[in-house]
N, C-alpha and C positions, 0 to 999 in steps of 0.2 A: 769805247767812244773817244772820239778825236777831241780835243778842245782848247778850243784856244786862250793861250794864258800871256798876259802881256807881248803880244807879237808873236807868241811864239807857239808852235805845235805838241803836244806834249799827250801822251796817253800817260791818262786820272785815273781812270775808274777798274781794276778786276770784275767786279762782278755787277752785274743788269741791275738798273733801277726801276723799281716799281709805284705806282703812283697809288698812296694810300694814305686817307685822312683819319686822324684818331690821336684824341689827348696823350700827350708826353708829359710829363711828371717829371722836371728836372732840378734834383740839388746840387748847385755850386760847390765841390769839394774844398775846404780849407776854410768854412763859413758857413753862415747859413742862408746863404741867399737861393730861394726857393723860386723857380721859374715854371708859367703855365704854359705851353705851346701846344702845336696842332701840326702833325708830320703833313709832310708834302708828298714824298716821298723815302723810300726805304730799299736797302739793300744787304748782302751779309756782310759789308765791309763798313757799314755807316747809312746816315739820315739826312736830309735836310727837314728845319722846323722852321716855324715865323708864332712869333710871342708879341706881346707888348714889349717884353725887356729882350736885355741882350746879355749873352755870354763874352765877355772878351777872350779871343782866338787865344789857342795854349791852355787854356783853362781844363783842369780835369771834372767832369762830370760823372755821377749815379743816376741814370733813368729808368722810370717806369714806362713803359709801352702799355696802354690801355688798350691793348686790341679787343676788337668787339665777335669776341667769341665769349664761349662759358670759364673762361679759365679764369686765374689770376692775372694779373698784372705783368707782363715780360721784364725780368730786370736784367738789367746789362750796364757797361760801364764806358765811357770815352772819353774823346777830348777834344772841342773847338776847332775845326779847321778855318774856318773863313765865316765874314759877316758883313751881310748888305742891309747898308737901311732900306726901309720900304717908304712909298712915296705918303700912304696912308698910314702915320704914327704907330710901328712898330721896327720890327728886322726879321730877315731869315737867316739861320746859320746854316753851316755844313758842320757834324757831328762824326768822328769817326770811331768807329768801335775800336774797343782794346784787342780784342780777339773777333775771329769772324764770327757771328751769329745763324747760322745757318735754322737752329731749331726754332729761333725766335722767328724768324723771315718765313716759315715754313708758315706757322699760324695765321700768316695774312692771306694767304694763298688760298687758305678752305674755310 
């Protein structure tokens, strides 16, 4: 996907994003500030979420993927890429994984 980043042309993304809603579970690494969110979307290289709060970009994250299957929780780990407020009092971020997730992305699928 092509997108444009301050003027400029730039390929983001490796891998296709999928649009899929379902509670993230996110702890702040270095603290305990504990965050509720709700995916927008999801791929195996990272997430976008929208919370009440917000992550400040850089920041390392531990998440829980609450996919609604019978399983557990998907845990995986990242960190902050970008963050926009939203107009009705919240933000969404961009999240990207530490490593690709491919088994976890697999679970949204069936």
């Amino acid at each position: 996907m092509v997108e444009k980043v301050r003027g400029l042309e730039e390929e983001r993304r490796m891998f296709e994003r999928i649009k899929a809603g379902f509670p993230v579970d996110i702890l702040v690494t270095g603290g305990a500030e504990e965050i509720k969110a709700e995916s927008l979307d999801v791929s195996a290289g990272g997430m976008s979420v929208v919370s009440r709060r917000k992550a400040d970009v850089g920041k390392n994250l531990k998440l829980w993927l609450n996919i609604q299957d019978k399983h557990k929780p998907f845990y995986t780990q990242g960190k902050v890429r970008w963050v926009r407020p939203l107009e009705e009092s919240g933000f969404r971020f961009g999240i990207e994984f530490d490593k690709p997730e491919f088994m976890g992305v697999s679970r949204i699928l069936y």
